[in-house]
C-alpha positions in Angstrom: 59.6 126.1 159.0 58.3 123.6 156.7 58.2 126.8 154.0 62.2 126.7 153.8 62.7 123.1 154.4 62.5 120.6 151.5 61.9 123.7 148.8 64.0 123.6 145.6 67.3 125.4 146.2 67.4 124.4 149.6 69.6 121.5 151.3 69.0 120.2 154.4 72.2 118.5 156.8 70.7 116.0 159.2 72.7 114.8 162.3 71.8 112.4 165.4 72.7 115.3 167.9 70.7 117.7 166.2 67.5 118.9 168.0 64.2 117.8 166.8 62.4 121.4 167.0 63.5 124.6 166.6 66.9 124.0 164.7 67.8 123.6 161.2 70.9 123.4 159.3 70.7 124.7 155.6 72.4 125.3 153.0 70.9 128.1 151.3 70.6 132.0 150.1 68.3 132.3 153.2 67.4 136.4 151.9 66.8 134.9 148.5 68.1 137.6 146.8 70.8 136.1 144.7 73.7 136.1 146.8 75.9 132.8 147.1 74.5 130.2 148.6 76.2 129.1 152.3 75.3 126.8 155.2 73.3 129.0 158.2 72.3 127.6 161.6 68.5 128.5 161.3 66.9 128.8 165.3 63.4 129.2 165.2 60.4 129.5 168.0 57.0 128.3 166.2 53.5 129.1 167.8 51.8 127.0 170.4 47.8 126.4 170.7 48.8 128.9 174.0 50.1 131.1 172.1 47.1 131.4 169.6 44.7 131.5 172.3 46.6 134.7 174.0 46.3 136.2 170.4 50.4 136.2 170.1 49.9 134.2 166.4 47.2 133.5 164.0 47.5 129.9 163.4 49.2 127.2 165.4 53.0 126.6 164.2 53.3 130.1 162.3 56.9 131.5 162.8 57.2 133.7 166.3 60.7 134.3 165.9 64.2 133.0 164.3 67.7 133.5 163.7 70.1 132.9 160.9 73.8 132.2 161.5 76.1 131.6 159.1 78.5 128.4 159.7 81.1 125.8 158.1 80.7 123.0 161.3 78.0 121.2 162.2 77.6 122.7 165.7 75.4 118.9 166.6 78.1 116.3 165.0 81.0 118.9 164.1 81.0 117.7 160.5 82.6 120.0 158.2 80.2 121.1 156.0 82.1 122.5 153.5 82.5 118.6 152.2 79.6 117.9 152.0 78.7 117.3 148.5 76.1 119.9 147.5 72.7 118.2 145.7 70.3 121.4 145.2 69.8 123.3 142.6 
């Protein structure tokens, strides 16, 4: 996930409740095709030394899976994220 997080463009929204793995809130154009930029629930499943030893990745934290959903709410700390001032360019 690191390939989306922290790029230029991209903002990140950080919360206490939020899960350390798997989960990231971003504000982006996440198709990157020059649509307007919202705040999407990112879910994604990264793969394990298991998983690259039962040939189901290449390399050891390559993305297996992941999920976009668009959202105005923090679904962690229920922050509106609409007000949140926006910092990327």
């Amino acid at each position: 996930m690191e390939e989306i997080i922290g790029q230029k463009g991209y903002q990140n929204h950080y919360c206490d409740n939020m899960p350390t793995e798997g989960i990231a809130v971003i504000y982006s154009d996440p198709y990157e095709v020059g649509e307007k930029k919202q705040w999407w629930l990112y879910m994604y499943e990264e793969a394990t030394e298991e998983d690259v030893e039962e040939f189901e990745a290449e390399e050891v934290g390559e993305i297996l899976s992941n999920y976009e959903i668009p959202i105005t709410f923090c679904p962690f700390c229920g922050i509106d994220l609409r007000n949140i001032k926006i910092t990327c360019i």
